[in-house]
C-alpha positions as CSV (number, residue, x, y, z in Angstrom):
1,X,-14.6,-35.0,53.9
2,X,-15.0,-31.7,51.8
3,X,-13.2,-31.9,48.0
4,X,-12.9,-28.8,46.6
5,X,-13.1,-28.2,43.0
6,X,-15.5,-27.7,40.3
7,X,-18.2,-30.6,38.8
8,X,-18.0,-31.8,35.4
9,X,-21.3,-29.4,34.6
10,X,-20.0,-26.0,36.1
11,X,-17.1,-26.9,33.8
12,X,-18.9,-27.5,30.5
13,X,-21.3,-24.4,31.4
14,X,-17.8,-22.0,31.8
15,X,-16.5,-23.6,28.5
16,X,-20.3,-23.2,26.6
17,X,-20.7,-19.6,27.5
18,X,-16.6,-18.7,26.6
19,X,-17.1,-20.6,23.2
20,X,-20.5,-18.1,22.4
21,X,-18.8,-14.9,23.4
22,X,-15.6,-15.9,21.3
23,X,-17.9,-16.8,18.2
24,X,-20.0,-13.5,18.7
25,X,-16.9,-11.1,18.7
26,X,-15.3,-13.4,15.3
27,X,-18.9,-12.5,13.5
28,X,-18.5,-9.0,14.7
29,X,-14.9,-8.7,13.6
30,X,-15.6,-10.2,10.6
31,X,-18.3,-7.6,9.8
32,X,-16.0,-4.6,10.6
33,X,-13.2,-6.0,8.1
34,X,-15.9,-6.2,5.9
35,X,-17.2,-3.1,6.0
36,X,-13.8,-1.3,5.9
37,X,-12.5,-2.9,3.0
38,X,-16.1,-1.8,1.1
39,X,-15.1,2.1,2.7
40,X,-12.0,1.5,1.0
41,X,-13.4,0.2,-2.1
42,X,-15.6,3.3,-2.1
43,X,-12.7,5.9,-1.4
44,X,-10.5,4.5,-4.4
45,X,-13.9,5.1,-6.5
46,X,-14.1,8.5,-5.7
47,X,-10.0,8.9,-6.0
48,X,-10.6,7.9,-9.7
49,X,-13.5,10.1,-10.4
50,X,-11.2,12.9,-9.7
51,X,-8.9,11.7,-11.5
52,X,-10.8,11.7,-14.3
53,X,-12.8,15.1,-13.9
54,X,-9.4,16.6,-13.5
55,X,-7.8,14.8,-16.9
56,X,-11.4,16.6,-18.4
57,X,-10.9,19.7,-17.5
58,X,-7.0,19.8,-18.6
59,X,-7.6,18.2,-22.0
60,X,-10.3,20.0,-23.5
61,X,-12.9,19.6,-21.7
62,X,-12.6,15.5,-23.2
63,X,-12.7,12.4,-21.1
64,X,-9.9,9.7,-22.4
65,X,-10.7,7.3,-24.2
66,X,-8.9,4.9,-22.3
67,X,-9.5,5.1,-18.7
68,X,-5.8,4.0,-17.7
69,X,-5.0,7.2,-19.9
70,X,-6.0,9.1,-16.4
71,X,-5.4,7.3,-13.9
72,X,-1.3,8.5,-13.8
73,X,0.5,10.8,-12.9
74,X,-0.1,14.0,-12.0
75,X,-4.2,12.7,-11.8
76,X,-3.3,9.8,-9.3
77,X,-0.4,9.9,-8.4
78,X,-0.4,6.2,-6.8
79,X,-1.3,4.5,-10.3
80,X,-4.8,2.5,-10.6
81,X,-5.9,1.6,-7.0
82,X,-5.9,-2.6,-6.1
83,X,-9.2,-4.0,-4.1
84,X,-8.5,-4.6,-0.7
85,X,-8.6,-8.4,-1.0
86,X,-6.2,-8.3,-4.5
87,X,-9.0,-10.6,-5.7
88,X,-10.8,-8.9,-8.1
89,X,-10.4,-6.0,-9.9
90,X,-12.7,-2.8,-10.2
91,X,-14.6,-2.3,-13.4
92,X,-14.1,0.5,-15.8
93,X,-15.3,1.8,-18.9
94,X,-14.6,5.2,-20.6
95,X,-15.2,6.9,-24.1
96,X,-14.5,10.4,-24.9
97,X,-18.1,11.5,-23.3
98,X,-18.3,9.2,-20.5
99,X,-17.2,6.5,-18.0
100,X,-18.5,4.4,-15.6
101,X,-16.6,3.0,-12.7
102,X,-17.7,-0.1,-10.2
103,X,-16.1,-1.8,-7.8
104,X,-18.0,-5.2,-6.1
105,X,-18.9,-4.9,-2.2
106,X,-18.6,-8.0,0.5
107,X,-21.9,-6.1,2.7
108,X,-25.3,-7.0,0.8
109,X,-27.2,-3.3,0.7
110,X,-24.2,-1.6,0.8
111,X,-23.8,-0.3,-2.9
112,X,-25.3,2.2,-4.9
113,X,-25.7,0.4,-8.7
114,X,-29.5,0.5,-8.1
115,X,-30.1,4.2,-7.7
116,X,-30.4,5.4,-10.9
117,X,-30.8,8.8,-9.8
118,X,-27.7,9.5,-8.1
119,X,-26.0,7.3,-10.3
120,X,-25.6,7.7,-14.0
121,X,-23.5,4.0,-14.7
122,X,-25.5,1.6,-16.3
123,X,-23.9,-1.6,-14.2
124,X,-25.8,-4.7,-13.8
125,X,-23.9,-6.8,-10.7
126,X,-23.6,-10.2,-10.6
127,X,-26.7,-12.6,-8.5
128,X,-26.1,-11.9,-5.0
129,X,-23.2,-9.2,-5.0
130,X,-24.1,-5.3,-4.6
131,X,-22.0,-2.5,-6.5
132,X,-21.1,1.1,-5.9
133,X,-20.5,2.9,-9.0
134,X,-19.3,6.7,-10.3
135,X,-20.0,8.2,-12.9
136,X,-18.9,11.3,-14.9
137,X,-19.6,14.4,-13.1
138,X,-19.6,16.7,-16.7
């Protein structure tokens, strides 16, 4: 007599191979988030750079000394961006001459803070964590 069905090993091989795809596609997932929350990160970097080349040029040709001072309305209209995650919050620092903005990226190698030449900020990023910073443009 003929049983049909599956053995105990087909069963655990079907189960083993379902259980690597679904880890492979959470580690790829996981990466994507990742890397769109850093594009983000990066776009509201570049959102307050113009907000603060365009508070320059209508004041004088003077950076404020404050950077909140700029980031309002009519320069950005949507008040100071928030990171992504809401849990931390981007780094600023402006004077009348200059400012230096950062923000902290999840992807290691993904940042800028160590290229000195296209970057002006002097930003030294925590062990481990990789920055992308602007700088004044003037």
């Amino acid at each position: 007599m003929k049983k049909n069905g599956f053995t105990l090993l087909e069963l655990l091989v079907v189960i083993g191979i379902i259980g690597i795809l679904v880890a492979l596609a959470t580690v790829s997932y996981t990466a994507t988030q990742q890397a769109g929350r850093d594009s983000k990160r990066k776009q509201d970097m570049v959102a307050m750079q113009n907000a603060l080349e365009q508070y320059y040029s209508a004041h004088s040709y003077v950076y404020p000394a404050s950077c909140n001072d700029a980031f309002t309305n009519p320069y950005l209209v949507s008040g100071l961006p928030v990171d992504p995650l809401k849990t931390q919050t981007y780094s600023t620092l402006c004077t009348t001459t200059s400012y230096c903005l950062c923000a902290t990226l999840e992807r290691p190698n993904s940042g800028n803070s160590n290229d000195m030449n296209s970057n002006p900020c002097v930003f030294t990023p925590a062990t481990g964590s990789t920055t992308y910073c602007v700088g004044n443009l003037q």
